[in-house]
N, C-alpha and C positions, 0 to 999 in steps of 0.2 A: 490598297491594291486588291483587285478581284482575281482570287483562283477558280476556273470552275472546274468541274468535271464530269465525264461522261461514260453513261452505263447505256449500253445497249440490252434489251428487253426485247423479247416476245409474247405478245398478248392473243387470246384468240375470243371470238364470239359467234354464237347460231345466226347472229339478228344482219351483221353489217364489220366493214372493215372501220371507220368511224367508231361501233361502240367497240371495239376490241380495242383503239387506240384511247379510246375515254375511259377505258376497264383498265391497260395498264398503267396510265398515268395515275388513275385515281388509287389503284393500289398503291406500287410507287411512294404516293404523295404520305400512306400512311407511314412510311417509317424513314421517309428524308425530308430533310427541311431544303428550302430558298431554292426549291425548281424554279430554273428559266427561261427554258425554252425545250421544243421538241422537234427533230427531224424524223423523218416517216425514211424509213431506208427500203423496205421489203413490205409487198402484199402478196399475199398468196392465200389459197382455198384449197379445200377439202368438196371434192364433188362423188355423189354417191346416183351413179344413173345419170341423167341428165339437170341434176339439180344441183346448189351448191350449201353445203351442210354445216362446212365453218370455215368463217373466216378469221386468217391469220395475220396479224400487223407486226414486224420486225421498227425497232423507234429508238433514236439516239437522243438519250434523255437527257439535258444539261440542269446540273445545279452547280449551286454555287458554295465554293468554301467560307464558313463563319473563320476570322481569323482570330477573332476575340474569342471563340470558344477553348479552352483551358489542355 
């Protein structure tokens, strides 16, 4: 049987909504095991003047429950 489950996350980045979504999985990925997939729920910016300064990615992160873990 596969349990998963899902954290929703907000990432942000100067560069792109892209690395902000590669920024939070890749943290994320530091401290949960058997990520499998990712939904992108929310984009949004930060704009200063007519430019945009940071971008924000809201992401529903699925992993998956180990059932053999003790």
């Amino acid at each position: 049987m596969i349990t998963e489950k899902h954290l929703k996350l907000t990432g942000s980045s100067e560069v792109s909504w892209k690395d902000a979504i590669v920024k939070t999985i890749t943290e994320a990925s530091k401290t949960i095991d058997y990520l499998s997939s990712v939904t992108i729920l929310e984009q949004k910016a930060k704009i200063d003047g007519n430019k945009i300064v940071e971008y924000y990615a809201t992401i529903d992160l699925t992993f998956n429950i180990d059932d053999n873990r003790g």
